[in-house]
N, C-alpha and C positions, 0 to 999 in steps of 0.2 A: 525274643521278648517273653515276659514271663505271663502265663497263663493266671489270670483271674478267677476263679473259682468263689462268686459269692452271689447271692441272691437264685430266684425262678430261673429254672431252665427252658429256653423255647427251642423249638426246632421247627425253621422255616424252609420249608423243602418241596420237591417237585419245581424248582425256579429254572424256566426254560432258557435260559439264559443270563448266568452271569459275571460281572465284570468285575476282579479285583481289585485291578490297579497295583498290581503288584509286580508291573517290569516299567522299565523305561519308557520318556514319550515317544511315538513312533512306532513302538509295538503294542500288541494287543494279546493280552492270554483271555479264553474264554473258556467257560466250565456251563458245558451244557447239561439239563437235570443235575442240579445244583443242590445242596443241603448248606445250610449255615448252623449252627450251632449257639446258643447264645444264655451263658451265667451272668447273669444280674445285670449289670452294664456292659459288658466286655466278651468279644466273639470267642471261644472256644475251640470250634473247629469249622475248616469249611473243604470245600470239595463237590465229587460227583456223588448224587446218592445212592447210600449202600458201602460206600466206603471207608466210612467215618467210623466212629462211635457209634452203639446202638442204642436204641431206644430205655431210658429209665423208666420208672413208675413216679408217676407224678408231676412228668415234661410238657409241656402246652407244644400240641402239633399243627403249626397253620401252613396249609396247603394254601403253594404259590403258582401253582399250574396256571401256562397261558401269559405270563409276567415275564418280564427281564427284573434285575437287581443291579445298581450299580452304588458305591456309597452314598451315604448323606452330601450332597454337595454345598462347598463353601463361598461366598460370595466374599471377596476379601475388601474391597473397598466399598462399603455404604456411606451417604449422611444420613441416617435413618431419624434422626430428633430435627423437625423442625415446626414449622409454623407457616401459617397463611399459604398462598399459591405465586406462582409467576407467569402464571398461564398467557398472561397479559405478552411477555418477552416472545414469547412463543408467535404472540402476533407478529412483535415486533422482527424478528429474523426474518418473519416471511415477508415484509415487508422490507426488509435491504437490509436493517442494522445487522450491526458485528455482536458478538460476545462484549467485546471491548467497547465500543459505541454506548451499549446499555448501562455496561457498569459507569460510566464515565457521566452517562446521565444521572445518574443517582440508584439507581436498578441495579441489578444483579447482585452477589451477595449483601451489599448492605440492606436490601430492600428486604433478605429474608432478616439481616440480623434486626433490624426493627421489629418487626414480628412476634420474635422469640423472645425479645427482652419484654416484650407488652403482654406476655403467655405466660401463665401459674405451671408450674410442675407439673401437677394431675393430669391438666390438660394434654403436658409434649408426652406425656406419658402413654394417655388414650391414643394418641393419633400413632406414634410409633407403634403402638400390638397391634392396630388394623395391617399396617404395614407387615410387619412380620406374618401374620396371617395369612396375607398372600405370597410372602416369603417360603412360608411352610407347606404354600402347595404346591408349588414348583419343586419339590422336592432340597429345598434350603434348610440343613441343619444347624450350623454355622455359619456365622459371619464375623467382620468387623464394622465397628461403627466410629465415627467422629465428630468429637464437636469442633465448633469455627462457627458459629452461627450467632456467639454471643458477644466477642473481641470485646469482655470487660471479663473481670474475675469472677466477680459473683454470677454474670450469665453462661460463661464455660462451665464453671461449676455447676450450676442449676442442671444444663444438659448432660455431663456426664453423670448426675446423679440419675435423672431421667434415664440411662441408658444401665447402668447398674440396678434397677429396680426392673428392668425388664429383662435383665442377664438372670436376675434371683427368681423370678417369675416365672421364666421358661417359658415353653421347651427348649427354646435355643440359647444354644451359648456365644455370648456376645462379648468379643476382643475390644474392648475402648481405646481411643486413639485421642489424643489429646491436639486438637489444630489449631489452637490460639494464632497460630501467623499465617491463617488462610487469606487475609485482606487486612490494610492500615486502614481500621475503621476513620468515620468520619472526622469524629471529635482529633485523631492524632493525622490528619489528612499533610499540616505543614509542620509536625515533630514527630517524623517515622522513629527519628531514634528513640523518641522518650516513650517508645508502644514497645519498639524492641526490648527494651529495659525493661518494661512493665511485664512482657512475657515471658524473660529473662528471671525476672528477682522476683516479684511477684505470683503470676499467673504459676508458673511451672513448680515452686516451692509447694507451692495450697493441693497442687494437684498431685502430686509425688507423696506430701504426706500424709491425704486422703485416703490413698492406694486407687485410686478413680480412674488410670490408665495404665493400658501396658506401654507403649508406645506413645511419642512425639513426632510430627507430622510439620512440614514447614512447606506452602506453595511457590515453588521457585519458579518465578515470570514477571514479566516485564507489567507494571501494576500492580505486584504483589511483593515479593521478597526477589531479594538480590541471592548469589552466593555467600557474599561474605554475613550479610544476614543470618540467614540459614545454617552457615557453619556454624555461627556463634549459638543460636538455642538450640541446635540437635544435640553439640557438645552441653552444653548445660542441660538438656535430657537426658544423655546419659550418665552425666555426673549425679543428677539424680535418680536414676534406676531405669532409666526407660529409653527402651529402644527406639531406632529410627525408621522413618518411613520419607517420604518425600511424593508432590505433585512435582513432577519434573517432565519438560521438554514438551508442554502438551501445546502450546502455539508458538513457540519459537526455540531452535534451538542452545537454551543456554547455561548447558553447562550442568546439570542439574542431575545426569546419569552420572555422569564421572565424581559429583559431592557424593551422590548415592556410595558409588564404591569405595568413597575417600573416608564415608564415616561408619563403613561394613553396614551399611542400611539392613533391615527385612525385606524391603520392597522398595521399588520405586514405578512411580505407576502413571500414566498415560503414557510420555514416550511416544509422538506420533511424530514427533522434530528430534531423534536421538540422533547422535553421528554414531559413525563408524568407527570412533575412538569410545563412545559412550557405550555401543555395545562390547567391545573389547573388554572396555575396566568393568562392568558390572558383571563379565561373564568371569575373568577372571578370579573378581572378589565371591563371585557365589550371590550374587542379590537377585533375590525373585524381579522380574517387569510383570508388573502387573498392568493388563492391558484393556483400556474400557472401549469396546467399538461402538458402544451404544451413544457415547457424547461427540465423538466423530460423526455419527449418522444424525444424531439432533443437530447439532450446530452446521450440516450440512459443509464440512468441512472439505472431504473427498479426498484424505490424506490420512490412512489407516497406521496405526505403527507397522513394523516391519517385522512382522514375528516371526516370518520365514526366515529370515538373517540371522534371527534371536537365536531360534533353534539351531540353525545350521552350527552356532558359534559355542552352542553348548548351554546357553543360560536354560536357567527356569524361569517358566512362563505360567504366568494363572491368567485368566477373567473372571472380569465383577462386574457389575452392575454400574456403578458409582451414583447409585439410586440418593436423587437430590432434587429439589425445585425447581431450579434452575435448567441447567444443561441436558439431564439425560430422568424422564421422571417415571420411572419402570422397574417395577421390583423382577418383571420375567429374564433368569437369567435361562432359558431354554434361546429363548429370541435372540438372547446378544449371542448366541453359539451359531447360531443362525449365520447370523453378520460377521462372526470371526470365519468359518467354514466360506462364507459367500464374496466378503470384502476383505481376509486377511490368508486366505488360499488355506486355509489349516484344516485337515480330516476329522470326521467323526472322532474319532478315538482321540485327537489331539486336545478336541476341544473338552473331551470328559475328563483328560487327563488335567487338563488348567482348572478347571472346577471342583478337581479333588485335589489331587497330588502335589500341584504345585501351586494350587491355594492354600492348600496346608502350611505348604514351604511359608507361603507370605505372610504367615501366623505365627511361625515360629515352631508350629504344634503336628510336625511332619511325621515324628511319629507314635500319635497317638489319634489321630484322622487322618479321613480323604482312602486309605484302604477298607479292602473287607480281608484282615486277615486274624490271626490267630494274635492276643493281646489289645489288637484295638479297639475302640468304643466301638460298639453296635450303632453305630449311624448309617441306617437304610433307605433307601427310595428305590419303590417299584414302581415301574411303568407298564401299562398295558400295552407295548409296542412292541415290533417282531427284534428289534436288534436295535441300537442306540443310533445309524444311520439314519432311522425312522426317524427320531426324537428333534433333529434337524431338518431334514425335508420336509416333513408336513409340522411347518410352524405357528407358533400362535395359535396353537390349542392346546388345551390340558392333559396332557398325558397320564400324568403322577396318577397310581392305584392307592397306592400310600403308602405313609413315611414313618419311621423307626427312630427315637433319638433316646440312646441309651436301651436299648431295647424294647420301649415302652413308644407302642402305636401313639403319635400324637397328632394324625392326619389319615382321613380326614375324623373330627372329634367326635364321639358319640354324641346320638342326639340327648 
């Protein structure tokens, strides 16, 4: 990759431990007294210190002694723009209902997309940078985000611009995903078809020649979209420029890994109902499973995807968050590493790896994040902990020292 050479030079060194990400999942390289190197945006050189490049006149030297280093980590499935709460659901699960039960009452997504259509911009705008804010102390440099919250044109719209004003904003850089077919809103309850045309010819036109997404996103499950649904506007996203993603197999197995690998997806994500032909074709086509155990653990479900199989079979595997109102409402993705290492048998190293390496993958942006090597964006997170083991077993604390996006400290912020 070709070396970057522009802007201040920093040298981050004495880092007792760190991790580049730069073998396979499964293995681990570590570089203990560590130096990184870092021109303007883009790492330079990294290694044991003393081995590198020496010191210029003019370089900013910030001593990392006592810290681990591992990349900026990426959270690849957010709903990050919404509105009001559903805390109320929250009751209600504990009290028997289903996922389904709630929706069927009137609750669950449509309850958020009411919300959102009744919220000004400014506002979805405010509420998502708290969000990120806490995104950023977890050491989250990237993500993805999607709308689905508004199932009319002008409210998809409203939220992907909301999400692009917060991409322009910064620090982080935010992947838009466009979910128009996340639910057949109310108003089209008995003419699904004339919703699918409307996100078809409509919705996906306005949003394509905005430039407002990278990606198109279609919920395949029983209450939501069919397959042949789904095939119809992932193709019509990517006749207009935009790659696919899918909610696929997450409460029944339908069919919805195998579309993943039938339309070369980026990703396809829960997977906690895939078969054993679903993992086959998605590992064969190369599609990230992106895997959220955090809405497995909310909806008290007790059926994790199968990521040991994932791996075993060859795919690549990320986790996210799938930080939303609804099912899983948690920006910490330290904690869902937790629940993959605890409820999905996968190692430390496994799970740093889905958070970098092969969230990247689920971006599209594999190599240009998620390592710390020579050409890639300087996205850092240091942790005050002895070894990234730690950062799982004693969870549900803040470990993050602080975070690096483009080489510029943006955590925690000056007073």
């Amino acid at each position: 990759m070709e070396i970057v050479r522009t802007g201040p030079r920093k040298r981050f060194t004495g880092i007792s431990r760190l991790y580049p990400m730069d073998t396979a999942i499964g293995t681990l390289r570590v570089i203990e007294d560590a130096e990184i190197l870092v021109e303007g945006k883009h790492i330079v050189w990294v290694g044991k210190r003393g081995e590198g490049m020496g010191p210029i006149e003019g370089e900013e030297r910030i001593e990392m002694s006592g810290v681990i280093c591992t990349p900026g980590w990426i959270d690849a499935h957010t709903h990050l723009i919404w509105a009001g709460s559903r805390q109320n659901e929250f009751r209600a699960r504990l009290q028997g209902q289903s996922y389904l039960d709630i929706a069927r009452a009137g609750g669950g997504i449509m309850s958020t997309v009411r919300a959102v259509r009744q919220t000004d911009t400014s506002k979805l705008i405010a509420e998502g940078r708290h969000r990120l804010e806490r995104m950023l102390g977890y050491g989250i440099t990237t993500l993805e985000a999607k709308s689905g919250y508004g199932l009319s044109t002008d409210a998809e719209i409203k939220i992907l611009r909301a999400i692009r004003a917060l991409h322009e904003e910064g620090p982080q850089e935010i992947s838009a995903t466009f979910l128009g077919a996340h639910t057949v809103p109310t108003e089209y309850k008995h003419d699904r078809a004339s919703y699918v045309s409307l996100v078809c010819e409509e919705m996906l036109p306005a949003v394509a020649e905005a430039g407002l997404a990278d990606a198109c996103d279609v919920f395949v499950e029983e209450g939501a979209f069919t397959l042949q649904e789904a095939r119809r506007i992932l193709q019509r996203g990517l006749d207009l420029g935009l790659q696919s993603r899918l909610h696929a197999d997450q409460l029944s197995s339908g069919g919805g890994a195998e579309l993943a690998a039938e339309m070369g997806a980026l990703s396809a994500d829960h997977l906690e109902e895939i078969s054993p032909t679903g993992i086959q074709k998605m590992a064969e086509a190369r599609v990230t499973a992106c895997l959220i155990p955090g809405s497995t653990f909310c909806l008290r479900q007790h059926r994790y995807a199968p990521a040991r199989a994932m791996i075993d079979a060859g795919m690549q595997i990320a986790l996210a968050t799938d930080l939303n109102p609804g099912t899983t409402c948690s920006e910490s993705l330290p904690f869902l590493g937790t629940l993959a290492c605890l409820q999905m048998g996968l190692l430390p190293e496994e799970v740093l790896y889905a958070v970098t390496v092969g969230a990247a993958h689920a971006l599209g942006r594999a190599d240009q994040i998620g390592r710390i090597a020579v050409g890639y964006q300087a996205d850092l997170a240091f942790f005050a902990a002895p070894d990234i083991d730690y950062l799982f077993y004693h969870y549900a604390v803040l470990h993050t020292q602080s975070v690096y996006k483009h080489g510029r400290k943006v955590w925690p912020s000056s007073p």
